[in-house]
C-alpha distance (Angstrom), angle and dihedral (degrees) to the residues before:
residue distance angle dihedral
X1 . . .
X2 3.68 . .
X3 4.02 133.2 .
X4 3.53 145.3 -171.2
X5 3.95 119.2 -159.8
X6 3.62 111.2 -143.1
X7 3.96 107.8 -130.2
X8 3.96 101.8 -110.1
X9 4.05 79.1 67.4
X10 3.75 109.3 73.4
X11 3.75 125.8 -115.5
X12 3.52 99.4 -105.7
X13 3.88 96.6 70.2
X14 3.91 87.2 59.3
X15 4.16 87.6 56.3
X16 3.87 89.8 43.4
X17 3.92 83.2 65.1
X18 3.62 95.3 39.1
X19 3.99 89.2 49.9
X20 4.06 84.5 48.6
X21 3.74 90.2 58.0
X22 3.41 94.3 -96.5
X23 4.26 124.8 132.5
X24 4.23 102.4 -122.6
X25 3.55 127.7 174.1
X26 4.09 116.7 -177.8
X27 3.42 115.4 -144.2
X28 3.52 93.4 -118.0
X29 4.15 80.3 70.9
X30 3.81 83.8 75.3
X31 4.10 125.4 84.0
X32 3.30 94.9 -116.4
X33 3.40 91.9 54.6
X34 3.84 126.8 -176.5
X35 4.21 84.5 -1.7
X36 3.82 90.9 57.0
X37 4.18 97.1 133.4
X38 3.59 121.0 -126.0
X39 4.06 94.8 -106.9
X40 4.05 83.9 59.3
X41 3.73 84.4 60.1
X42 3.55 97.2 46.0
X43 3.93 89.7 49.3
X44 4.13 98.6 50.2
X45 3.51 82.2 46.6
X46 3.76 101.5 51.6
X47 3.35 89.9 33.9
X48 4.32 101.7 43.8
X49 3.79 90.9 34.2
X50 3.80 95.5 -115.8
X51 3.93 130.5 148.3
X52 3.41 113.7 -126.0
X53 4.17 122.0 -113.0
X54 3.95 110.2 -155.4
X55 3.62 148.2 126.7
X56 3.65 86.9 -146.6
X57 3.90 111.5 126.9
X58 3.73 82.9 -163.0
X59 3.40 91.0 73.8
X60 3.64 102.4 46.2
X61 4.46 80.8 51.2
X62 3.66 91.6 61.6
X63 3.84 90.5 46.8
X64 4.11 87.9 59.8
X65 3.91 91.9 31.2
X66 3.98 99.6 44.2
X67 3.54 107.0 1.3
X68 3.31 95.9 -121.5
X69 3.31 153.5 125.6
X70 3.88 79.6 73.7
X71 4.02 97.5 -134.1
X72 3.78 131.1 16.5
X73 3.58 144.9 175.3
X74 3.99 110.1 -152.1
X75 3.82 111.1 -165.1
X76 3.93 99.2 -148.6
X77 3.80 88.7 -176.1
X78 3.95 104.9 118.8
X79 3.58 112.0 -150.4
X80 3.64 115.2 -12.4
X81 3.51 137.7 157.9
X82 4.22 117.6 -101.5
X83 3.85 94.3 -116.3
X84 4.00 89.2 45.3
X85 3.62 84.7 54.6
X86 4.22 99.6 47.1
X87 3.62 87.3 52.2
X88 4.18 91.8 59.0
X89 3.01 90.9 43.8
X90 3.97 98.4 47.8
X91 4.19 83.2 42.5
X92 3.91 96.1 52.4
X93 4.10 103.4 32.1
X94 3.52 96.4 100.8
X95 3.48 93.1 54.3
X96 4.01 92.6 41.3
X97 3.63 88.8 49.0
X98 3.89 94.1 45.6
X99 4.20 87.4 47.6
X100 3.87 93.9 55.5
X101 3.79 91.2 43.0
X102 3.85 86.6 53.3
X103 3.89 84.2 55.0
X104 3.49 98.7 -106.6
X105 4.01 103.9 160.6
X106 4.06 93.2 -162.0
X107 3.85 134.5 40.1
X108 3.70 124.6 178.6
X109 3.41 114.8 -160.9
X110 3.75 123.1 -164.5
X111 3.95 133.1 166.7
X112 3.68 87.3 -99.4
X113 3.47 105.1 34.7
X114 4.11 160.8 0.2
X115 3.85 123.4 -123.8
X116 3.74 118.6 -169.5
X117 4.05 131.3 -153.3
């Protein structure tokens, strides 16, 4: 399985899946950087097979609109702290990991629970 972690989501989440066996690239990663635009997402992930990480609504619009990017992982969190947010993830990666495998294309992911499409 292979990610990319949208920028507003720190680096550290993308090495939590690399550390779980997992191929991760942050956005950061890219030249662009932290400015790297939402259609540059779309196309690395389209293009590398990767699910998308993000807390960006905009993402989870295109899904409904376009039906793509193919696969993401929306963080519906608000404002946590980075640690708060390793440990979610670390609690509910099975389950995220068993989702996509199941070919769900869209996983939300909130402190109190995950919704699958």
């Amino acid at each position: 399985m292979r990610f990319i972690v949208d920028t507003q989501l720190p680096a550290s989440l993308s090495q939590l899946f690399v550390e779980l066996g997992f191929d991760s690239v942050h956005t950061t990663n890219f030249p662009d950087g932290h400015l790297i635009s939402d259609n540059e997402i779309i196309e690395i992930a389209i293009n590398q097979n990767r699910i998308i990480v993000s807390k960006d609504k905009d993402f989870f619009d295109y899904y409904f609109l376009k039906g793509i990017p193919p696969r993401i992982l929306l963080i519906k969190t608000g404002n946590i702290k980075n640690d708060v947010l390793i440990n979610l993830i670390k609690l509910n990666i099975n389950s995220i990991t068993t989702k996509f495998l199941q070919d769900a294309n869209l996983i939300i992911l909130s402190s109190q629970e995950l919704i699958s499409f």
